[in-house]
C-alpha positions in Angstrom: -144.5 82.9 -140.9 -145.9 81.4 -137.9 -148.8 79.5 -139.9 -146.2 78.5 -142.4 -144.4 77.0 -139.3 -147.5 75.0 -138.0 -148.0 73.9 -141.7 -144.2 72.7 -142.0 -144.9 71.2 -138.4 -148.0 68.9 -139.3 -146.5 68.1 -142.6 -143.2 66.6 -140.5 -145.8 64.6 -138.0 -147.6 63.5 -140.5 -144.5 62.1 -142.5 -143.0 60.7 -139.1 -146.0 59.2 -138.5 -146.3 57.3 -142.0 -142.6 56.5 -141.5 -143.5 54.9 -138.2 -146.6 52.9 -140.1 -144.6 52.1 -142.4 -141.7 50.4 -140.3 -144.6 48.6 -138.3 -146.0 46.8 -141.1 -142.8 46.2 -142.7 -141.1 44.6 -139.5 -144.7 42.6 -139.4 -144.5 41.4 -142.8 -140.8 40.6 -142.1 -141.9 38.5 -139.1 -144.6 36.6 -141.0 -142.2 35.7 -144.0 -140.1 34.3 -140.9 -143.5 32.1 -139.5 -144.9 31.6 -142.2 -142.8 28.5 -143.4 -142.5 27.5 -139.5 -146.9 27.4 -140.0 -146.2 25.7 -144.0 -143.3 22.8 -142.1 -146.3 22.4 -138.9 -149.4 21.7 -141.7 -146.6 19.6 -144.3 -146.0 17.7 -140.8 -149.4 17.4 -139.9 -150.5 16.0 -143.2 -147.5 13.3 -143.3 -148.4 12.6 -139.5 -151.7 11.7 -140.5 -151.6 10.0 -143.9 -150.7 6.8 -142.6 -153.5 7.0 -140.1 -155.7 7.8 -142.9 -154.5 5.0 -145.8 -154.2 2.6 -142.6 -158.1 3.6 -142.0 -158.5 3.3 -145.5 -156.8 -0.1 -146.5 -158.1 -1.7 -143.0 -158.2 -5.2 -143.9 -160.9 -6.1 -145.6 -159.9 -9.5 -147.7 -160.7 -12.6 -146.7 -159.2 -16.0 -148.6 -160.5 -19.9 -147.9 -159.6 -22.9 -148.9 -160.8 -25.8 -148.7 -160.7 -29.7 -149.7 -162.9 -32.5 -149.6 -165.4 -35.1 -151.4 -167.6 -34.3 -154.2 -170.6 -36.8 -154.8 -173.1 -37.0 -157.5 -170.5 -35.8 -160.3 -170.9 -37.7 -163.6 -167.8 -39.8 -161.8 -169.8 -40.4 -158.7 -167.5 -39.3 -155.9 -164.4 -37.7 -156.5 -161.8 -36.2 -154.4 -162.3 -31.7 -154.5 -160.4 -28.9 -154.0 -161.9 -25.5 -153.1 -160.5 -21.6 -153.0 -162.6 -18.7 -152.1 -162.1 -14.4 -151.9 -164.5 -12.4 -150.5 -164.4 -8.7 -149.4 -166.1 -7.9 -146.6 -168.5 -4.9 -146.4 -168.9 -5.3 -142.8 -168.7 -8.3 -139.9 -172.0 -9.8 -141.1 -171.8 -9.3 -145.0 -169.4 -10.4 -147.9 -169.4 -11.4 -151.7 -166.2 -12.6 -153.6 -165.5 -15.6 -155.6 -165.4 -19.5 -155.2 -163.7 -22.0 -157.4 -164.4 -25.6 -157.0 -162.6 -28.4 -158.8 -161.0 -31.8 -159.4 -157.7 -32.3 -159.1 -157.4 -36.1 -160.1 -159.3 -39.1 -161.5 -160.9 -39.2 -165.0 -162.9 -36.4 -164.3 -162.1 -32.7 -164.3 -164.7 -30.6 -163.2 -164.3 -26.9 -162.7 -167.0 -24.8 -160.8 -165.8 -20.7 -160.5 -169.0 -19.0 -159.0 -169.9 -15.2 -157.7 -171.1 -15.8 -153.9 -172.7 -13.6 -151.4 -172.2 -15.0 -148.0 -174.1 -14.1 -144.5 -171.4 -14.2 -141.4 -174.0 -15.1 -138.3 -171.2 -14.7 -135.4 -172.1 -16.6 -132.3 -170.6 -16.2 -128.8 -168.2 -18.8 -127.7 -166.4 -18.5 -131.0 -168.8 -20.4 -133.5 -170.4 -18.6 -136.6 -172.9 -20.6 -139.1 -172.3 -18.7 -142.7 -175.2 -19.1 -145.4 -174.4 -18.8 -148.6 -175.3 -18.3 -152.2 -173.6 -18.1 -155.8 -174.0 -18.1 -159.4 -171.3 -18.7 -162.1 -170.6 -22.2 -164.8 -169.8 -25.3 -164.5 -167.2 -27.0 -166.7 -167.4 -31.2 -166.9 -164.7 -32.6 -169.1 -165.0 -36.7 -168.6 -162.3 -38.9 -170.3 -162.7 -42.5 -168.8 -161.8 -46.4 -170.0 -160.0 -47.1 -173.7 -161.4 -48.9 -176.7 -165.1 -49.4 -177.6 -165.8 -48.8 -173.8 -163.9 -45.2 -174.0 -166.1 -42.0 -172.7 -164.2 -38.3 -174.1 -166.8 -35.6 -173.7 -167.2 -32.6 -172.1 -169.7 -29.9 -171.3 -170.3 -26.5 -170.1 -173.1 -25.8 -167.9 -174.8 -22.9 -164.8 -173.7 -23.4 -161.6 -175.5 -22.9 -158.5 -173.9 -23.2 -155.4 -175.7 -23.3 -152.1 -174.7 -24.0 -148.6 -174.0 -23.4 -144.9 -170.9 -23.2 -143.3 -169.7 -24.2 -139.9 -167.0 -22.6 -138.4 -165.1 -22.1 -135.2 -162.4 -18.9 -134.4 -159.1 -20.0 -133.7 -158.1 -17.1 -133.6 -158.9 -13.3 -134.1 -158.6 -14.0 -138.0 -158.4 -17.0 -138.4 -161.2 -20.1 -138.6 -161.6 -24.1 -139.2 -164.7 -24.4 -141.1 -166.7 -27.7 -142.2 -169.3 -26.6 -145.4 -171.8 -29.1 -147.0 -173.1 -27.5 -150.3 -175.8 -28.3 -153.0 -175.1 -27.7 -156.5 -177.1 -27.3 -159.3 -176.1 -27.5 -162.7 -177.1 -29.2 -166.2 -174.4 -31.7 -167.3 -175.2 -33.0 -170.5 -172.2 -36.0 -171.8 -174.6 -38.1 -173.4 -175.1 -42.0 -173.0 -174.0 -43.9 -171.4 -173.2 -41.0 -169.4 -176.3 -39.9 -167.4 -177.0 -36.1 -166.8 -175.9 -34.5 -164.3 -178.1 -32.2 -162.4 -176.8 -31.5 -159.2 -174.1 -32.8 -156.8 -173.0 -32.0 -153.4 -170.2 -31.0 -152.0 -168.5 -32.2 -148.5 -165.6 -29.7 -147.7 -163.2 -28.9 -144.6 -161.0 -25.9 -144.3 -159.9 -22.7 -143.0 -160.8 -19.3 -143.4 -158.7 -16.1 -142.6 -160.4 -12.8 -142.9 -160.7 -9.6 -140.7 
């Protein structure tokens, strides 16, 4: 009888003690279902917090527009009055490509340059910076001059070569006046008495924003 006692004696410790591991890891399971959406709210916080941060790192501007009017000589009209537009992404300070578009806005001439261009952003101190740049895209030349026997209508498609240096000076943190003198070079063909037209060049004053 007495064995049967110690036998009934462990059995009861050993059930009292898997009741008490039991409670333990039910009560810490318990607690955890109570933190664990406190740690879920803390990391959905933590991920809004820093979103912004992120899309603002992320869409840091990086756009920058010209434009631009002036005079543009050597056309098939001789000199004409020009308007100019430019967007160019910047990879850095130093380095950019977008696009140009050059054109006439009046006179018997419309002429429409739209041109690729890689651009070189030397920055010098005292807020001056000397830009280089280089395109390549067509050249549109639609001439419609006089009346009567005298009467020029023709147009023509050609390359288009821009190349040229910019001047500017920081008026601000993103903002610039900028002077640009740029060769073209194109093939205009209209045809007597019209005389081909195989380059030009550009005289242009503006302002640039960008970052």
């Amino acid at each position: 009888m007495t064995t049967l006692g110690g036998v009934h004696c462990l059995s009861a410790g050993k059930a009292y003690a898997t009741y008490n591991f039991i409670t333990v890891r039910w009560r810490a399971m318990a607690h955890m279902q109570h933190v664990r959406p406190l740690f879920l709210g803390l990391a959905l916080f933590s991920f809004l917090w820093a979103a912004p941060a992120n899309a603002a790192e992320v869409q840091q501007a990086r756009w920058g527009f010209a434009t631009d009017l002036g005079l543009w000589t050597g056309t098939t009209n001789n000199t004409t009055f020009a308007l100019g537009f430019g967007l160019d992404y910047y990879m850095d300070q130093n380095f950019s490509f977008g696009g140009m578009a050059l054109f006439t806005p009046v006179g018997d001439l419309t002429q429409i340059g739209i041109a690729g261009v890689a651009k070189y952003h030397l920055r010098w101190n005292g807020g001056f910076n000397l830009v280089p740049f280089a395109g390549l895209g067509f050249l549109h030349a639609d001439l419609n001059r006089a009346s009567g026997p005298t009467k020029v209508d023709r147009n023509d498609t050609s390359h288009f070569i821009p190349l040229g240096l910019s001047l500017e000076y920081q008026m601000g943190p993103k903002i610039a006046f900028s002077t640009t003198l740029m060769v073209n070079l194109h093939h205009i063909t209209l045809s007597p008495p019209v005389p081909n037209d195989n380059t030009s060049v550009a005289l242009l004053f503006g302002i640039r924003w960008g970052p």
